[in-house]
C-alpha angles and dihedrals in degrees: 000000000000087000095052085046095055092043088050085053103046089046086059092049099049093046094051089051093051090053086050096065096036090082102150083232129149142131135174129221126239096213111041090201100062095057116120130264093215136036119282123213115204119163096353097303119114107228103198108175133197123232081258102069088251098125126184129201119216118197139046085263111173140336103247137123119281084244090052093051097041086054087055103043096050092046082064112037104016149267105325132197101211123023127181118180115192093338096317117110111208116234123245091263095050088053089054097051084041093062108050083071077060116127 
């Protein structure tokens, strides 16, 4: 009985952890230059980019609208061309207005 409670807990927490890092996040850089080197952490979702601006986040991180999430980001790691935040890409307008919060 012990045993089957332990399996069923560590199933839960697994799981939770997968849809954790499902996240539906990802971003690219506009200037491929200017990507990090090591991961960024920004509301709670881990951006780790490759050399080439294509950027994944990695974690639930917070509810907030995709607007919201793209401001902070590029406040952070810089002006991007393309921004999905859980699933939801941002519109051209919507880029525009996201990177003026850009460092």
């Amino acid at each position: 009985m012990r045993l089957a409670s332990l399996v069923a807990v560590a199933v839960v927490t697994l799981a939770g952890a997968a849809s954790a890092q499902s996240s539906g996040s990802a971003l690219t850089l506009q200037n491929a230059a200017t990507a990090p080197s090591a991961p960024v952490i920004v509301d709670g979702v881990n951006w780790r980019c490759e050399p080439t601006g294509a950027c994944t986040g990695i974690g639930r991180g917070s509810e907030q609208p995709a607007t919201r999430a793209c401001r902070r980001v590029v406040a952070e790691i810089g002006a991007v061309s393309s921004f999905t935040w859980r699933g939801r890409s941002l519109s051209a307008d919507q880029l525009a207005a996201c990177n003026a919060s850009a460092r």
